[in-house]
C-alpha positions in Angstrom: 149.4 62.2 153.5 147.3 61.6 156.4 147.7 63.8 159.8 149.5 60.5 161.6 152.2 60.5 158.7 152.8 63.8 159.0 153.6 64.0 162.3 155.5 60.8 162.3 157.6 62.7 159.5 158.0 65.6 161.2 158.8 64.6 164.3 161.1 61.8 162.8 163.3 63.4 160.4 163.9 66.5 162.9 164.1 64.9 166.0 161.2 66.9 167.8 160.9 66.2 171.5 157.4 67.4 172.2 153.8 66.7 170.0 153.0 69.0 167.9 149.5 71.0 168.4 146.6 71.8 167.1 144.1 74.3 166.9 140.6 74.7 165.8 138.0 77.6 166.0 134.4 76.2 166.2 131.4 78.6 165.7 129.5 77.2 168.7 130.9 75.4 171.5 131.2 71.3 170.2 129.3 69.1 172.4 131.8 66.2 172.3 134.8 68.3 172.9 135.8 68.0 176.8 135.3 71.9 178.0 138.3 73.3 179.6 138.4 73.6 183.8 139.0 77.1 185.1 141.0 79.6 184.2 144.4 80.5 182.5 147.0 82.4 183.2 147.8 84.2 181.5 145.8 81.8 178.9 146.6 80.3 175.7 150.0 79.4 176.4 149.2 77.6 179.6 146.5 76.1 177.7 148.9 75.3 175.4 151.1 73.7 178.0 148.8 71.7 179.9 147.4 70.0 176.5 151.2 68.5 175.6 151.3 67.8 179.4 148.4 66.2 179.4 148.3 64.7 176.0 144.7 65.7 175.9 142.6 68.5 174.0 139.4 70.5 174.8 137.2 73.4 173.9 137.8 77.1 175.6 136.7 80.2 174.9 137.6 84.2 176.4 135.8 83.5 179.5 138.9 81.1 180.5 142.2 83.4 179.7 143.3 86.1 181.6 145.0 87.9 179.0 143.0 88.5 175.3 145.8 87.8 173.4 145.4 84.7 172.5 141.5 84.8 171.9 141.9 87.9 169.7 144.3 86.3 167.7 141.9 83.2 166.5 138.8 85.2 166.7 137.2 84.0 169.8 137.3 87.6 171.2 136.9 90.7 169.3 140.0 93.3 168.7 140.3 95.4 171.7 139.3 99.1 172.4 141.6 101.6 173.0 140.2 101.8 177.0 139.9 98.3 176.9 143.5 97.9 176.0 144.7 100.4 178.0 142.8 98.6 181.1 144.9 95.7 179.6 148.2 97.3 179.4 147.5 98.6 183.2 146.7 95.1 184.4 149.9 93.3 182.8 151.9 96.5 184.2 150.6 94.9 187.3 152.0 91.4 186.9 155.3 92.5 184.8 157.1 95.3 184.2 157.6 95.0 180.2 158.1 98.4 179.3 160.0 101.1 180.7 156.6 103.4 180.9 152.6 103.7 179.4 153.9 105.4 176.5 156.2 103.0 175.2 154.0 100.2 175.5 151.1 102.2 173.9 153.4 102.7 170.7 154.5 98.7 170.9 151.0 98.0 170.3 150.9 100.9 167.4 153.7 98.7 166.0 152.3 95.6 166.0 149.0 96.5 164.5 150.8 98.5 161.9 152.3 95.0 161.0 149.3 93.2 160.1 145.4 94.9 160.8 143.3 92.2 160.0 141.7 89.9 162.3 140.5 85.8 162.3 136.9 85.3 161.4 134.8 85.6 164.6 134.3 81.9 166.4 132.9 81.4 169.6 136.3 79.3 171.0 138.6 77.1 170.1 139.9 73.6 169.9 143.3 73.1 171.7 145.3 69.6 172.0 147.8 67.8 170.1 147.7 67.5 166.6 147.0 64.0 166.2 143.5 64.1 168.4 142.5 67.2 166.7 140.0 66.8 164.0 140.2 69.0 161.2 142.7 71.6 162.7 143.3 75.0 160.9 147.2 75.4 162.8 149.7 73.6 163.5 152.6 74.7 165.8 155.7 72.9 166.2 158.0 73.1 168.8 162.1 72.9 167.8 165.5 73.7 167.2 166.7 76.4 165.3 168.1 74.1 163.2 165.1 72.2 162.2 163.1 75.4 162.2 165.7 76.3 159.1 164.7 72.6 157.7 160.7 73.5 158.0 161.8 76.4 156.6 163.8 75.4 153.6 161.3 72.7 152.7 158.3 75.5 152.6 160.7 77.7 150.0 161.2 74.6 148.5 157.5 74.0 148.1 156.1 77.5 147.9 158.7 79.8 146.5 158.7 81.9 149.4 160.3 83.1 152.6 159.3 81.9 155.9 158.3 85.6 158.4 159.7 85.3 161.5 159.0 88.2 164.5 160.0 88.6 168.1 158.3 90.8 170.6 156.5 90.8 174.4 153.2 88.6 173.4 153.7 85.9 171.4 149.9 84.6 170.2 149.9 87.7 167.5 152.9 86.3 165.8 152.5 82.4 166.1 148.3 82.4 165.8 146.8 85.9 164.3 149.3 86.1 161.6 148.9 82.7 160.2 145.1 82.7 160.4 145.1 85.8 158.7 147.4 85.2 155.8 147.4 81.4 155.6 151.4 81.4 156.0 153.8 80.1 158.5 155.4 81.9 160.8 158.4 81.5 163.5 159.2 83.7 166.9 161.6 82.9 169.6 158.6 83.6 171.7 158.3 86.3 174.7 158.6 85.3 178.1 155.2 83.9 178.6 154.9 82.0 175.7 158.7 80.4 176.5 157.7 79.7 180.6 153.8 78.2 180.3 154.4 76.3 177.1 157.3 74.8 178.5 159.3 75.5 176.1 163.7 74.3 176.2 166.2 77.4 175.7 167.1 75.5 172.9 163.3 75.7 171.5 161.4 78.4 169.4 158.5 77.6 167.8 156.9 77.4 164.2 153.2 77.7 162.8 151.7 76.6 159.6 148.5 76.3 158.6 147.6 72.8 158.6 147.1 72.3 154.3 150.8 73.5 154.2 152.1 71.1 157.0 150.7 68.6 154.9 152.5 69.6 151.5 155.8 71.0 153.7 156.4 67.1 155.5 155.9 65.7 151.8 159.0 67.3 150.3 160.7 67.3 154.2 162.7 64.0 153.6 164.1 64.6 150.7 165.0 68.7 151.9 166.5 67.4 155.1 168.7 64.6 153.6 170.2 67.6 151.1 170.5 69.8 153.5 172.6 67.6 155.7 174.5 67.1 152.3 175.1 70.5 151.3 177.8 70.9 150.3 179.3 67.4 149.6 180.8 66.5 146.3 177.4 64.7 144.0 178.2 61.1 143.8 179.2 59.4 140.7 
């Protein structure tokens, strides 16, 4: 199926509202890739906002994003220290109050890393636009309902035989970006605060990642899924 069918079937069958996007590490900066202008704040989630805005894509790198979060999670920045997270805990204390004190945030971040401790490959930025101008993208991350989020879902047990991981948490580029790089699954959040306001994201939105391959074999079986789905339940027809 090619990347224009997909999406047509995606977007069809669930009734999503916005593109979906892509994303692609590079391991030097492409020359034919517009490079971003500025800088984000906080980063990939604006980024991320301004490309299904703009319905264009481009090349950034960790030199662009105020927070690290999203550039650690691809690869395009290396994990953090312990000072230098710290330093980064102090300077999002700055901006919003997410925690009730230093400790507890120090022991949210224990918790997250003790969820998954590997990291992307190392790249030196990434590709960010929607899916359909991406070339050769390594994630895609749809935007949707709850209940088309439990179709996506349904239709990857259907294909793979296993559950779909869903987390929720203050960050949401670990969950929606690190995770999947790293294990090559999907994953779903109801996003943190940032994610929700700079993506642009409905109330009635979360959002869901897949590596790209299992898009591509999830919105082959999707038609069929969704139409029982709807169905369940029903007596069969004679």
């Amino acid at each position: 199926m090619d990347k224009q069918k997909v999406i047509s079937t995606v977007r069809g069958v669930l009734s999503v509202r916005k593109d979906l996007i892509g994303i692609r590490t590079w391991p030097q900066p492409p020359a034919h890739i517009p490079r971003y202008e500025g800088s984000a704040f906080p980063g990939v989630c604006t980024q991320i906002g301004e490309a299904l805005a703009a319905g264009a894509t481009f090349y950034t790198d960790r030199e662009q994003c105020f927070c690290t979060g999203g550039m650690v999670s691809t690869g395009a920045a290396p994990p953090l220290s312990k000072q230098e997270r710290d330093e980064m805990l102090e300077a999002h204390f700055a901006v919003s109050r997410a925690y009730r004190d230093v400790p507890t945030a120090l022991h949210y971040e224990d918790a997250l890393e003790g969820l998954f401790k590997e990291y992307p490959r190392p790249c030196s930025g990434i590709q960010v636009g929607p899916l359909g101008i991406v070339d050769e993208p390594e994630l895609a991350i749809v935007f949707c309902t709850p209940a088309a989020a439990d179709i996506l879902s349904r239709t990857y047990c259907y294909v793979a035989g296993e559950p779909v991981q869903g987390f929720g948490g203050n960050g949401a580029c670990p969950f929606l970006i690190r995770f999947p790089f790293v294990t090559g699954k999907p994953f779903f959040s109801y996003s943190d605060v940032a994610w929700r306001k700079y993506v642009g994201l409905a109330d009635e939105e979360l959002t869901v990642t897949f590596p790209y391959p299992t898009l591509v074999a999830v919105a082959g079986a999707l038609p069929d899924v969704a139409e029982a789905y709807r169905r369940y339940g029903e007596p069969p027809e004679e």
